[in-house]
mmCIF file as Biopython writes it, N, C-alpha, C and O atoms, coordinates in Angstrom:
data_model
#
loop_
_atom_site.group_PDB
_atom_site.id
_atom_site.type_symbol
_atom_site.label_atom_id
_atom_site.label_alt_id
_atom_site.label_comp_id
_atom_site.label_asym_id
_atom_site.label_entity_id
_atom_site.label_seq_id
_atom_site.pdbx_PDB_ins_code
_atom_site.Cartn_x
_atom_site.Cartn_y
_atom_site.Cartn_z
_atom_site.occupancy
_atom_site.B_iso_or_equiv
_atom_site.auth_seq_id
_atom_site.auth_asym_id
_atom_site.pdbx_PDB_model_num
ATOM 1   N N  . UNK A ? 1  ? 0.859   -1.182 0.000  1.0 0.0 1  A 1 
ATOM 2   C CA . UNK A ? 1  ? 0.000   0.000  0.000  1.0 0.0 1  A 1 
ATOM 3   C C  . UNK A ? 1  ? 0.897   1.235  0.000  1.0 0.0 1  A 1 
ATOM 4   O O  . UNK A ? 1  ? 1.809   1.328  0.822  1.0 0.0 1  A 1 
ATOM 5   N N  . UNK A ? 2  ? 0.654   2.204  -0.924 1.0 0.0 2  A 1 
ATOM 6   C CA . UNK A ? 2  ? 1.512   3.486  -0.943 1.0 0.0 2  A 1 
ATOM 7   C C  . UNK A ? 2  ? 0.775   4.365  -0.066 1.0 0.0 2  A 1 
ATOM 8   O O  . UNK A ? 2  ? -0.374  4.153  0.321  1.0 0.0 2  A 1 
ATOM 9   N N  . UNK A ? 3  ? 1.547   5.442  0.255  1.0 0.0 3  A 1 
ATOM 10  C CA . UNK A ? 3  ? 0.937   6.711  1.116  1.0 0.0 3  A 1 
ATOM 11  C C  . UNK A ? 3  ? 0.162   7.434  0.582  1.0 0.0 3  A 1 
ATOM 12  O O  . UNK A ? 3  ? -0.052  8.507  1.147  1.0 0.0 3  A 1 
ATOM 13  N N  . UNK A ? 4  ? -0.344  7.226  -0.320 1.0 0.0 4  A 1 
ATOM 14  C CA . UNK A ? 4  ? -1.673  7.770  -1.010 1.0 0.0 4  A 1 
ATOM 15  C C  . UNK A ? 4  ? -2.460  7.173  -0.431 1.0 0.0 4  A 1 
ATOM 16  O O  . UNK A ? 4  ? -3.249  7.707  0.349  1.0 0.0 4  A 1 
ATOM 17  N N  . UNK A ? 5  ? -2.425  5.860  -0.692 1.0 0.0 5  A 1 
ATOM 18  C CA . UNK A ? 5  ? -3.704  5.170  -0.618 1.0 0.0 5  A 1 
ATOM 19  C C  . UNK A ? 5  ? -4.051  4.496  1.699  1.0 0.0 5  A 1 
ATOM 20  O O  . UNK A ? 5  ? -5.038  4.041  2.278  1.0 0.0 5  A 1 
ATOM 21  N N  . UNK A ? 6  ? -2.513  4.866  2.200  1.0 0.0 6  A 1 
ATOM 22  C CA . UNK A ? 6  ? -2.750  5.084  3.770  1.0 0.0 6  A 1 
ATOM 23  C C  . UNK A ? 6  ? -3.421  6.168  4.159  1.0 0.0 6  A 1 
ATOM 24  O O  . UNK A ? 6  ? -4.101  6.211  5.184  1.0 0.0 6  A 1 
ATOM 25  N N  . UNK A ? 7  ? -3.253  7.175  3.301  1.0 0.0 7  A 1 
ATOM 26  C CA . UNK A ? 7  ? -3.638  8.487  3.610  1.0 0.0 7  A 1 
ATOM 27  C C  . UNK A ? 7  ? -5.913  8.483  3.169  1.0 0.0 7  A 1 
ATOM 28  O O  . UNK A ? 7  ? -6.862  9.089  3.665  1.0 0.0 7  A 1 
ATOM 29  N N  . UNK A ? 8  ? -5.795  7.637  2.245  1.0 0.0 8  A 1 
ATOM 30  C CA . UNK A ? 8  ? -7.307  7.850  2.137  1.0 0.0 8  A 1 
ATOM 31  C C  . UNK A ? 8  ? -7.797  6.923  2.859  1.0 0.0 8  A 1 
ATOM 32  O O  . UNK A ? 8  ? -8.938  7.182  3.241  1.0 0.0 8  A 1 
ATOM 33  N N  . UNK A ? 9  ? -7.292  5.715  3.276  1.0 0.0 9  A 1 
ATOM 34  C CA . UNK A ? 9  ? -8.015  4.972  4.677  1.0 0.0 9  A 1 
ATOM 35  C C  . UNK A ? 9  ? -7.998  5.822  5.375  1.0 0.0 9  A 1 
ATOM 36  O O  . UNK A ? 9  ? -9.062  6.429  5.497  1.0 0.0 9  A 1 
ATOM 37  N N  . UNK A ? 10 ? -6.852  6.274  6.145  1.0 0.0 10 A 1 
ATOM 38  C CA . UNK A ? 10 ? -6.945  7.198  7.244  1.0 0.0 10 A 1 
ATOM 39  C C  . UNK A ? 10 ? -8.281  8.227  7.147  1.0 0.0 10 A 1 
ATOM 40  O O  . UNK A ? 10 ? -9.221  8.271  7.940  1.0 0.0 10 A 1 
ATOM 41  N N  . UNK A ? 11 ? -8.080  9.044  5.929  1.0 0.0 11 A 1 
ATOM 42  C CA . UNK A ? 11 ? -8.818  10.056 5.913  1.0 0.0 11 A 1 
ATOM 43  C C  . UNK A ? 11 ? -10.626 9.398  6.208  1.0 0.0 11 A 1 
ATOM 44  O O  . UNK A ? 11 ? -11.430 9.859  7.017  1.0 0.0 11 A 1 
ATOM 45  N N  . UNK A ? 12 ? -10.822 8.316  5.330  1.0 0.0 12 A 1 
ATOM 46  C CA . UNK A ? 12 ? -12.017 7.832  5.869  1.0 0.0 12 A 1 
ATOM 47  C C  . UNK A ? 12 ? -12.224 7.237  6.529  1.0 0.0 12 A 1 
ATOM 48  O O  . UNK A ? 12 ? -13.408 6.908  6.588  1.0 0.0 12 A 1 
ATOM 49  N N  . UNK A ? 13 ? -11.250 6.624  7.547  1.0 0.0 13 A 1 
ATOM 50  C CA . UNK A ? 13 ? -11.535 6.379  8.945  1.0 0.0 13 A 1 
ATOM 51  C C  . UNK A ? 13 ? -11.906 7.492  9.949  1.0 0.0 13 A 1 
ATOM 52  O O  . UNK A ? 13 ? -12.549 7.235  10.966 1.0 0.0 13 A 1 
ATOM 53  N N  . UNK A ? 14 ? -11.633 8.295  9.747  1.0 0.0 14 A 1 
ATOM 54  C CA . UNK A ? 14 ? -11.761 9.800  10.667 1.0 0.0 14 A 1 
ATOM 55  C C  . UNK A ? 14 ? -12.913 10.696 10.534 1.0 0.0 14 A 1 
ATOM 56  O O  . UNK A ? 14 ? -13.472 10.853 9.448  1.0 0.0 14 A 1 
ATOM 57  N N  . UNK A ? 15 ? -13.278 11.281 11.595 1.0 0.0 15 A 1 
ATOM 58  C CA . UNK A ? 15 ? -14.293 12.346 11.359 1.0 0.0 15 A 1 
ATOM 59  C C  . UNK A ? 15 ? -13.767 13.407 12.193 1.0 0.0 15 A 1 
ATOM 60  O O  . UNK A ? 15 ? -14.674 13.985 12.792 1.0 0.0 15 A 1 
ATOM 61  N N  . UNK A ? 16 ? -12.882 13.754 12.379 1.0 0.0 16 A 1 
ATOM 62  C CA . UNK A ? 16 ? -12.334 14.765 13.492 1.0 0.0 16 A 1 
ATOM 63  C C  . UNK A ? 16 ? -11.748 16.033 12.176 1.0 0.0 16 A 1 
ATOM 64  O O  . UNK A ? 16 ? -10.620 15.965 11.688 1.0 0.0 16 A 1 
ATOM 65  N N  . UNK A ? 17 ? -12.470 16.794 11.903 1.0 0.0 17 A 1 
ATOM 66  C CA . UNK A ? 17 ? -12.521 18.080 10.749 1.0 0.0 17 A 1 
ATOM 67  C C  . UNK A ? 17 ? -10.784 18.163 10.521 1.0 0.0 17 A 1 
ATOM 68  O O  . UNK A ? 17 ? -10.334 18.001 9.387  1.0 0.0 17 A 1 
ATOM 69  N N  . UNK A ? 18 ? -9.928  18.409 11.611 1.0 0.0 18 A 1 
ATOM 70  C CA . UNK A ? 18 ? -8.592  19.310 11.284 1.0 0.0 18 A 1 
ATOM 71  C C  . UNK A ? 18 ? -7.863  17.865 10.875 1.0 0.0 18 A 1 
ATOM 72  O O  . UNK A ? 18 ? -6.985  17.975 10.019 1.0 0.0 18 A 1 
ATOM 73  N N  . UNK A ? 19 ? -8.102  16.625 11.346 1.0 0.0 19 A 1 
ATOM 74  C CA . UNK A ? 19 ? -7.371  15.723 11.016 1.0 0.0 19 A 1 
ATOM 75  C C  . UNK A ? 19 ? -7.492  15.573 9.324  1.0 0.0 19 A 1 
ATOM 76  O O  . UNK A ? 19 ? -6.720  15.673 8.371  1.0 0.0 19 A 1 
ATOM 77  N N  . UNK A ? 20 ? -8.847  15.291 9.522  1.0 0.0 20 A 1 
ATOM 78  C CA . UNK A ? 20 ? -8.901  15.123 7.933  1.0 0.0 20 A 1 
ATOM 79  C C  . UNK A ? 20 ? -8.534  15.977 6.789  1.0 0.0 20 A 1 
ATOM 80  O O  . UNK A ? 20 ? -8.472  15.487 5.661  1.0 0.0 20 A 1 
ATOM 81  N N  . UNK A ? 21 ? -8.202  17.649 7.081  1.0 0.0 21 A 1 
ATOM 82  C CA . UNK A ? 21 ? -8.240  18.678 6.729  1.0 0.0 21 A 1 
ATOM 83  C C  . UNK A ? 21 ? -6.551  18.292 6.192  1.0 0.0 21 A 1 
ATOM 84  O O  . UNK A ? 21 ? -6.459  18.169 4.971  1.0 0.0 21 A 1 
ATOM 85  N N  . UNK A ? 22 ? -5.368  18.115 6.913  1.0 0.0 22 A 1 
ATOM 86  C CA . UNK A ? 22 ? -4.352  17.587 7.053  1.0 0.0 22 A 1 
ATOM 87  C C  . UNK A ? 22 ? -4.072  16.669 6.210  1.0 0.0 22 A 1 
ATOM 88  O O  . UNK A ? 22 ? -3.218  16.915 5.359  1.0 0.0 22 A 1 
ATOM 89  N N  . UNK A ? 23 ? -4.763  15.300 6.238  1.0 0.0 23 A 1 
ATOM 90  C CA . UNK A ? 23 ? -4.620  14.520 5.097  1.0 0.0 23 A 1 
ATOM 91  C C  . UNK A ? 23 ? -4.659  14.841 4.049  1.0 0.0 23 A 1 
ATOM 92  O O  . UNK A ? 23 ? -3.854  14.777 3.120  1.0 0.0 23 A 1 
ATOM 93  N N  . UNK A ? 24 ? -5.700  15.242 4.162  1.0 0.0 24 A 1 
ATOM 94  C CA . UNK A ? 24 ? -6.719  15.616 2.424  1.0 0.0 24 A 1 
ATOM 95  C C  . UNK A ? 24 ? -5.583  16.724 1.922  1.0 0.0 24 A 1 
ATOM 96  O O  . UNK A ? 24 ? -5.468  16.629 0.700  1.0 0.0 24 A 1 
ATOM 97  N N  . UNK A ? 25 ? -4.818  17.615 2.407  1.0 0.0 25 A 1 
ATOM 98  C CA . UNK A ? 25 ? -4.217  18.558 1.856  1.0 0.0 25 A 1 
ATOM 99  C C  . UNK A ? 25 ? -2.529  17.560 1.707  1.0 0.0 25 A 1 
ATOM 100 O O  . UNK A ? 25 ? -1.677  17.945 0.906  1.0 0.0 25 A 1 
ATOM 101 N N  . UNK A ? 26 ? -2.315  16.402 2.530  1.0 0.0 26 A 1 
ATOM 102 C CA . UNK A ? 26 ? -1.431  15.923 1.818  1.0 0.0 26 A 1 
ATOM 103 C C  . UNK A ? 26 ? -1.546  15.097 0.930  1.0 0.0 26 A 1 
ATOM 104 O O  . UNK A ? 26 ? -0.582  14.753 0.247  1.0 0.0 26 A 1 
ATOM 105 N N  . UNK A ? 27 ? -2.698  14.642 0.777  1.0 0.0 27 A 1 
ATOM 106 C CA . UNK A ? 27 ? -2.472  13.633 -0.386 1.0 0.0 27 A 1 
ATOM 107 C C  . UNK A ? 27 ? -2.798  14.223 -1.571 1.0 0.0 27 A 1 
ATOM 108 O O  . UNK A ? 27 ? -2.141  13.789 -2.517 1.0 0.0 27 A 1 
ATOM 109 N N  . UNK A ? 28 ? -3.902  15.396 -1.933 1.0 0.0 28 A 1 
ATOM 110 C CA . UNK A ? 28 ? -3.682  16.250 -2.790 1.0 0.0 28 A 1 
ATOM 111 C C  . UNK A ? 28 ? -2.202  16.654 -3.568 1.0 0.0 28 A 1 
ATOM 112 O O  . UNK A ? 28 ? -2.053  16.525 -4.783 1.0 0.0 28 A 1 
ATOM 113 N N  . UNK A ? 29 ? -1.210  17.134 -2.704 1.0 0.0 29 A 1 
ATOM 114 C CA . UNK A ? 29 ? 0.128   17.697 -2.753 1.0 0.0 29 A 1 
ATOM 115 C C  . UNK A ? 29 ? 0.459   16.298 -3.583 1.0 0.0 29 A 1 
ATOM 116 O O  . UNK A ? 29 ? 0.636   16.275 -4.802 1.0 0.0 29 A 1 
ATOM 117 N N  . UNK A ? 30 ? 0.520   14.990 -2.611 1.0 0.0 30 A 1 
ATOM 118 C CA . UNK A ? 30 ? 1.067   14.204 -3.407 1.0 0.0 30 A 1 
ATOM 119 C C  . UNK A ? 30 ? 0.671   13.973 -4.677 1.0 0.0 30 A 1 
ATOM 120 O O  . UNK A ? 30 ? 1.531   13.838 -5.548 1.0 0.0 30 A 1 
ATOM 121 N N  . UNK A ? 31 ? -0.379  13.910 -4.916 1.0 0.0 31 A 1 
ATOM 122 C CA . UNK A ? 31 ? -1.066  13.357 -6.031 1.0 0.0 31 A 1 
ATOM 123 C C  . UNK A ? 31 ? -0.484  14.579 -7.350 1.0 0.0 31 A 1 
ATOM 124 O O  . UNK A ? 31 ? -0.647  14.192 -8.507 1.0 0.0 31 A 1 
ATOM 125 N N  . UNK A ? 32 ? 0.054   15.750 -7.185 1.0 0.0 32 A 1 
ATOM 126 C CA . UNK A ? 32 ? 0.864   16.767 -7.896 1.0 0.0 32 A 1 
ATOM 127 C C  . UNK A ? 32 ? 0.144   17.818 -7.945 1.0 0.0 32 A 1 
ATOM 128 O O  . UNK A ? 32 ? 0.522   18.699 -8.718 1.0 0.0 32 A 1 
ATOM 129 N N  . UNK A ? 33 ? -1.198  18.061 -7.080 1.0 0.0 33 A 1 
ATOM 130 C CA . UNK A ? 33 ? -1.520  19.567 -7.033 1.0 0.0 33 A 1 
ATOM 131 C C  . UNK A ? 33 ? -0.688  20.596 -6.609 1.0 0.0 33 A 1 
ATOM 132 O O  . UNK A ? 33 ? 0.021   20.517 -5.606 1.0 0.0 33 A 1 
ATOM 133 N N  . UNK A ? 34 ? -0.763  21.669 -7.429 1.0 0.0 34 A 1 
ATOM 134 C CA . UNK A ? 34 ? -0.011  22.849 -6.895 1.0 0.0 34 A 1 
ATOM 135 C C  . UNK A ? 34 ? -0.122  23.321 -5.922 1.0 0.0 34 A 1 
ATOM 136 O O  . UNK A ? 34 ? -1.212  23.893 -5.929 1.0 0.0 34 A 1 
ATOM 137 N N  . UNK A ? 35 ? 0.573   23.510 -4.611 1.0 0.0 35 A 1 
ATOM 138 C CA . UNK A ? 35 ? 0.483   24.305 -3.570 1.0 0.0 35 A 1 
ATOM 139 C C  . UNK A ? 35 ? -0.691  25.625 -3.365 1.0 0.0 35 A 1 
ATOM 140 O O  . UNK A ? 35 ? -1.456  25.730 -2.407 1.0 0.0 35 A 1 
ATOM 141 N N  . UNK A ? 36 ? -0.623  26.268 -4.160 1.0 0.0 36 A 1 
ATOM 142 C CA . UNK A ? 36 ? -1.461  27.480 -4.092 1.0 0.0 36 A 1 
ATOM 143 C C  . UNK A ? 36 ? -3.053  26.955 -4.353 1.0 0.0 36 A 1 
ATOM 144 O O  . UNK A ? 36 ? -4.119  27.311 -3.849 1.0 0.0 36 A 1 
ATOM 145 N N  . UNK A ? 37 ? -2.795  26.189 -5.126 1.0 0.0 37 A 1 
ATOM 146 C CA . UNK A ? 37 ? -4.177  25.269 -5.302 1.0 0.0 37 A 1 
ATOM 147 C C  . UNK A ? 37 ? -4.867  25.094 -3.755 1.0 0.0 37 A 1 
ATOM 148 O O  . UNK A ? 37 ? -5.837  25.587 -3.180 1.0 0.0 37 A 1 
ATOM 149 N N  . UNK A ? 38 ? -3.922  24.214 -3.452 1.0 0.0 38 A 1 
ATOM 150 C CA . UNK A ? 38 ? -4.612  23.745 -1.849 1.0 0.0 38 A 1 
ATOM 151 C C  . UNK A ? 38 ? -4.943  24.599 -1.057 1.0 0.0 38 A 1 
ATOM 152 O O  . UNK A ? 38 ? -5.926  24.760 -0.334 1.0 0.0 38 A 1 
ATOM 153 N N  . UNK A ? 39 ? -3.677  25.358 -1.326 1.0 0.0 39 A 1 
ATOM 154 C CA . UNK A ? 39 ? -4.188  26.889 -0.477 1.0 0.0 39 A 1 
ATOM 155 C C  . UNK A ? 39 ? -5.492  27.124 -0.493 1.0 0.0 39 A 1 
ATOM 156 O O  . UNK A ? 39 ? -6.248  26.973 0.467  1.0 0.0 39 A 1 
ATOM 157 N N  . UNK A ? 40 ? -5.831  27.558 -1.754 1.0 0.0 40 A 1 
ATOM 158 C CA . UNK A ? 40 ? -7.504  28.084 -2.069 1.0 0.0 40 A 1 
ATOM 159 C C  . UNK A ? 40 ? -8.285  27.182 -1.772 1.0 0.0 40 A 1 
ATOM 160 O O  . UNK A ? 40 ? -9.450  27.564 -1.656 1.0 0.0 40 A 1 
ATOM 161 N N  . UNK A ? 41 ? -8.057  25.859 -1.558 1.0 0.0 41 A 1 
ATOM 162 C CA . UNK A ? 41 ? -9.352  24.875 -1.639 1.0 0.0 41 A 1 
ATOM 163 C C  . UNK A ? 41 ? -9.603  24.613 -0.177 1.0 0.0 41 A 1 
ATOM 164 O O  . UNK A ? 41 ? -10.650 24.522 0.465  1.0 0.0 41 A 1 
ATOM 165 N N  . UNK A ? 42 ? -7.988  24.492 0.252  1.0 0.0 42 A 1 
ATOM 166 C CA . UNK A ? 42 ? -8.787  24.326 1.832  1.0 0.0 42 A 1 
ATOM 167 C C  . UNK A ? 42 ? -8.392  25.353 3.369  1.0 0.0 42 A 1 
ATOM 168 O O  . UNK A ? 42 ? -8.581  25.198 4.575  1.0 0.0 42 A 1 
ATOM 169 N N  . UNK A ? 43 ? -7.682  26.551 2.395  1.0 0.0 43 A 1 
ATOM 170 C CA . UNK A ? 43 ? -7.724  27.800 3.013  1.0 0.0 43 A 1 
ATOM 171 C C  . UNK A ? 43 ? -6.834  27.671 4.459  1.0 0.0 43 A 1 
ATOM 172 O O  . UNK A ? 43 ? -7.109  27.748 5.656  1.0 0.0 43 A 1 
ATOM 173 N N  . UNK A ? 44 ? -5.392  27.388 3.510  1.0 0.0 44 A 1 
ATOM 174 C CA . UNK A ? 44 ? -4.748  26.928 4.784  1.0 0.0 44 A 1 
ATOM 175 C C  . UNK A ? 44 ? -3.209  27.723 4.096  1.0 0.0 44 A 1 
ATOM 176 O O  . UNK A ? 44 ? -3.028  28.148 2.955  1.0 0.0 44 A 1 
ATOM 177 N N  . UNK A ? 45 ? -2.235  27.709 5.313  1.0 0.0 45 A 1 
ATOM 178 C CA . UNK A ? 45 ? -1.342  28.177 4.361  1.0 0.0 45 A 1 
ATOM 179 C C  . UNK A ? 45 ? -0.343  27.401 4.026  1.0 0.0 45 A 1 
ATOM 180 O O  . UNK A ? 45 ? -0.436  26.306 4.581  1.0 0.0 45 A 1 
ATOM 181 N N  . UNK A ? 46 ? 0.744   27.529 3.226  1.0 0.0 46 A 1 
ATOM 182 C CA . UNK A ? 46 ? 1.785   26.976 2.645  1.0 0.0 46 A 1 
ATOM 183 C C  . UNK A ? 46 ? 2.157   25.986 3.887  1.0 0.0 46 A 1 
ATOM 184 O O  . UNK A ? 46 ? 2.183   24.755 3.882  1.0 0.0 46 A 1 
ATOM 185 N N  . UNK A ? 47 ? 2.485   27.044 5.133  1.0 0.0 47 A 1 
ATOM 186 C CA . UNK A ? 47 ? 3.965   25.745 6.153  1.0 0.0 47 A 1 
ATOM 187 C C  . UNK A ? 47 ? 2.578   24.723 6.682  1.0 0.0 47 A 1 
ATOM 188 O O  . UNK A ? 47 ? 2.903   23.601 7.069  1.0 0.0 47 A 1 
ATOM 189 N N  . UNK A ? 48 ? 1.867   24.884 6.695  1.0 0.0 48 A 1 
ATOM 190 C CA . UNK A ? 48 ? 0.682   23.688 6.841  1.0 0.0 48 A 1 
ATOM 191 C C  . UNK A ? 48 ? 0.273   23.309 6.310  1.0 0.0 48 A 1 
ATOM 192 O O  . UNK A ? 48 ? -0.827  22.993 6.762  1.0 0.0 48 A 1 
ATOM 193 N N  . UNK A ? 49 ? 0.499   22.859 4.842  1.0 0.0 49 A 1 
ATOM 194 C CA . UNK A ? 49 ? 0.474   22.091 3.771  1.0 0.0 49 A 1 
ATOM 195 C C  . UNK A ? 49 ? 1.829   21.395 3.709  1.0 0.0 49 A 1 
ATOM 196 O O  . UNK A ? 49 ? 1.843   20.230 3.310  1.0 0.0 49 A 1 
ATOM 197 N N  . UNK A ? 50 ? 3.043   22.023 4.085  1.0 0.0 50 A 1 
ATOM 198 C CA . UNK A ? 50 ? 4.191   21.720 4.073  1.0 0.0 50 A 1 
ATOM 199 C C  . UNK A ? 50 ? 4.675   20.531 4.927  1.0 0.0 50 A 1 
ATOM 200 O O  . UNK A ? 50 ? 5.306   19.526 4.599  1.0 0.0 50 A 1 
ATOM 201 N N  . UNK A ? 51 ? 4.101   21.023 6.353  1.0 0.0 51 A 1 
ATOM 202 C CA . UNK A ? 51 ? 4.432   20.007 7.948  1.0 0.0 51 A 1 
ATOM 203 C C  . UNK A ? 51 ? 3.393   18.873 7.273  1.0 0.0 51 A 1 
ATOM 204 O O  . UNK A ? 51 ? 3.688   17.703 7.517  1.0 0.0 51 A 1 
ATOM 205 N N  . UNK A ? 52 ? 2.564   19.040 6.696  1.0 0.0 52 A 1 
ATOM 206 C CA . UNK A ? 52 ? 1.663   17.682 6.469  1.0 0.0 52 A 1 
ATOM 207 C C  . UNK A ? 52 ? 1.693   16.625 5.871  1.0 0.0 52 A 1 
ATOM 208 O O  . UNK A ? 52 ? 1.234   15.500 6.067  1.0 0.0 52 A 1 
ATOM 209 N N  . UNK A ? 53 ? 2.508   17.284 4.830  1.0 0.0 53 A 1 
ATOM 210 C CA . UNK A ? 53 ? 3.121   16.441 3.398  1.0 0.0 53 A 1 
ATOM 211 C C  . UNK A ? 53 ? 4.143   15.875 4.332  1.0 0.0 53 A 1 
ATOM 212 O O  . UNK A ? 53 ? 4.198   14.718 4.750  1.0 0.0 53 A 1 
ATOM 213 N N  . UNK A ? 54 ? 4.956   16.892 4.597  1.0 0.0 54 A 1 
ATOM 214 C CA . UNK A ? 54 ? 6.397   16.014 5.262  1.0 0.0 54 A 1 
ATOM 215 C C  . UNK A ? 54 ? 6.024   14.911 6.612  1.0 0.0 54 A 1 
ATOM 216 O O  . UNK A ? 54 ? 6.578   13.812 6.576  1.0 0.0 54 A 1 
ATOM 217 N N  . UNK A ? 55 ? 5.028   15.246 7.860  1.0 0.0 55 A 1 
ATOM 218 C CA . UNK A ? 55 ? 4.331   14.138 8.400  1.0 0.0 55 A 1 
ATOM 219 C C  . UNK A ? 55 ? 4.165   13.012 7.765  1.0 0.0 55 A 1 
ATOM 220 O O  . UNK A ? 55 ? 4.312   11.852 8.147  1.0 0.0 55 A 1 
ATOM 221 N N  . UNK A ? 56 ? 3.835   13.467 6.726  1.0 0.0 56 A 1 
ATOM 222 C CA . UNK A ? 56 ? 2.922   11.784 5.927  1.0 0.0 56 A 1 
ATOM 223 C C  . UNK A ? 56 ? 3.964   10.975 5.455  1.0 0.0 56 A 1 
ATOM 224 O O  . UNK A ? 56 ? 4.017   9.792  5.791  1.0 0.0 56 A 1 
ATOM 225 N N  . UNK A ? 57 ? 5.237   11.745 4.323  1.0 0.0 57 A 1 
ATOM 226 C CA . UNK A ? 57 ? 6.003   10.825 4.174  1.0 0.0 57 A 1 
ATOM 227 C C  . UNK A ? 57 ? 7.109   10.517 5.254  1.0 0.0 57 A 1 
ATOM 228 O O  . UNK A ? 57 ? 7.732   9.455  5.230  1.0 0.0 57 A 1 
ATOM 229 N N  . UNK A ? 58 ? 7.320   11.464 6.173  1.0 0.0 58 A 1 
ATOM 230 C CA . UNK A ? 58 ? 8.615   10.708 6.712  1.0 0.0 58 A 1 
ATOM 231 C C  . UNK A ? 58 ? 8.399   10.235 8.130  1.0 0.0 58 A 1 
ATOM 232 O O  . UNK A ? 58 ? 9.339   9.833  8.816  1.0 0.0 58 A 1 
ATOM 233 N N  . UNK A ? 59 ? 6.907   10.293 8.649  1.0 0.0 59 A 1 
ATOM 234 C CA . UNK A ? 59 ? 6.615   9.844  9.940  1.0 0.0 59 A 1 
ATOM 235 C C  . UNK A ? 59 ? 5.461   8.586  9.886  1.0 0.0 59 A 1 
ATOM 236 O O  . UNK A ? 59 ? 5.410   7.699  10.738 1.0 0.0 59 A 1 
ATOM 237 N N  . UNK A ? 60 ? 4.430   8.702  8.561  1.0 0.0 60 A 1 
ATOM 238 C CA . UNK A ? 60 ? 3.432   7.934  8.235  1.0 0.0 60 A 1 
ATOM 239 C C  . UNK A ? 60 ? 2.903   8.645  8.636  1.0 0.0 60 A 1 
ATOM 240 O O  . UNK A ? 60 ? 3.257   9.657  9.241  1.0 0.0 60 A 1 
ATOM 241 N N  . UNK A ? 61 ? 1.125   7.946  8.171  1.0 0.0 61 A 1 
ATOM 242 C CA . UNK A ? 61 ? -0.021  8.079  8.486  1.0 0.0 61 A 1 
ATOM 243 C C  . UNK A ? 61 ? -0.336  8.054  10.015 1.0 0.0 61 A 1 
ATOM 244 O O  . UNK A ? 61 ? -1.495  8.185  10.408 1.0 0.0 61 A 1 
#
């Protein structure tokens, strides 16, 4: 299983808003959305799109 696909169990295992908020903006990133993208979609900024991505790959899900 790749960290895409840990990241969307996770995400639909969860109902806790900021957790999922977190995922969803890293696996986006991974998947090759542009940063500023995410920005606008889930109204967050860059270093918290940043800590999330980097959470996911170098600590896991």
């Amino acid at each position: 299983m790749n960290i895409v696909d840990e990241l969307d169990d996770f995400i639909n295992q969860k109902c806790i808003v900021q957790i999922n908020e977190k995922r969803l903006g890293s696996k986006i990133i991974l998947l090759g959305t542009f940063y500023h993208e995410v920005k606008e979609l889930l109204n967050v900024s860059h270093g918290f799109i940043s800590e999330c991505k980097n959470q996911a790959l170098f600590h896991g899900v």
